[in-house]
N, C-alpha and C positions, 0 to 999 in steps of 0.2 A: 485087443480089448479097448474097449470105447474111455474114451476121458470123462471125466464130470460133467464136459460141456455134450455129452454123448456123439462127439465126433468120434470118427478112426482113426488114428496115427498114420502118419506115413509111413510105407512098414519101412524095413531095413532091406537096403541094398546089399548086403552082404549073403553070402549060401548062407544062412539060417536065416531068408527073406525066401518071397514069392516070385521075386525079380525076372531071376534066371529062368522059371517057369515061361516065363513070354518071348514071343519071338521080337525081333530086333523094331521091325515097324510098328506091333502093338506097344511096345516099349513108347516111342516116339510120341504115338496116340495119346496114350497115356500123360506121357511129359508138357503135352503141348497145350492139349484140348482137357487133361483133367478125367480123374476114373467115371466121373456121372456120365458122361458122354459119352466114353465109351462103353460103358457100360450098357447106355441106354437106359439109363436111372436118373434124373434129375432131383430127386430125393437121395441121392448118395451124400453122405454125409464125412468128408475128411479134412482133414488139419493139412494132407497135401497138395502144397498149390497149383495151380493152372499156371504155363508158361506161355501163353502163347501171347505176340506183340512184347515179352519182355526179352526172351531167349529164339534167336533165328534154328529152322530145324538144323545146322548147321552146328551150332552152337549145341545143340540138347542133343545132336549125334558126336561132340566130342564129350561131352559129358556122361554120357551112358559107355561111352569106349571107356573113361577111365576109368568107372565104375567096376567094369567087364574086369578089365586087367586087375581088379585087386580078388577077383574069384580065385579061388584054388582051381590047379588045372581040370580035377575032373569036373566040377562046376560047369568050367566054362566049356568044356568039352558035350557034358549033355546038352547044353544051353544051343550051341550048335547044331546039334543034333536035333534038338527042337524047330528051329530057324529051318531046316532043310527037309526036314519031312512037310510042314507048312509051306513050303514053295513047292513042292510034288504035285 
């Protein structure tokens, strides 16, 4: 649901988010470059920020690892499952 300023929220990293839906590299995309770009939207409009030049992909790959780990296991079991059909 958009805020007053008609941004999108960041959603939640948690299984009741879209997180897990993505594979591990579009994750990264995402965290680095920001959903407009990957999107392919520059009209995208969110509250979540762009990390790139502040966070190394280094850094936004142990962040999304401990993100991962707080998934309940089947979570992170699809989420994988996701990740390995997209490398096929």
């Amino acid at each position: 649901m958009r805020g007053p300023d008609g941004m999108l929220p960041a959603p939640p990293h948690d299984a009741s988010g879209h997180t897990w839906h993505h594979t591990d590299e579009v994750l990264i995309r995402i965290t680095r470059d920001g959903v407009a770009a990957v999107a392919g939207d520059p009209g995208y409009r969110t509250t979540m920020p762009v990390y790139r030049g502040v966070l190394t992909d280094q850094e936004i790959v142990a962040a999304l690892s401990w993100i991962k780990s707080q998934w309940p296991p089947q979570v992170r079991a699809r989420h994988d499952q996701i990740g390995a059909s997209a490398r096929r």
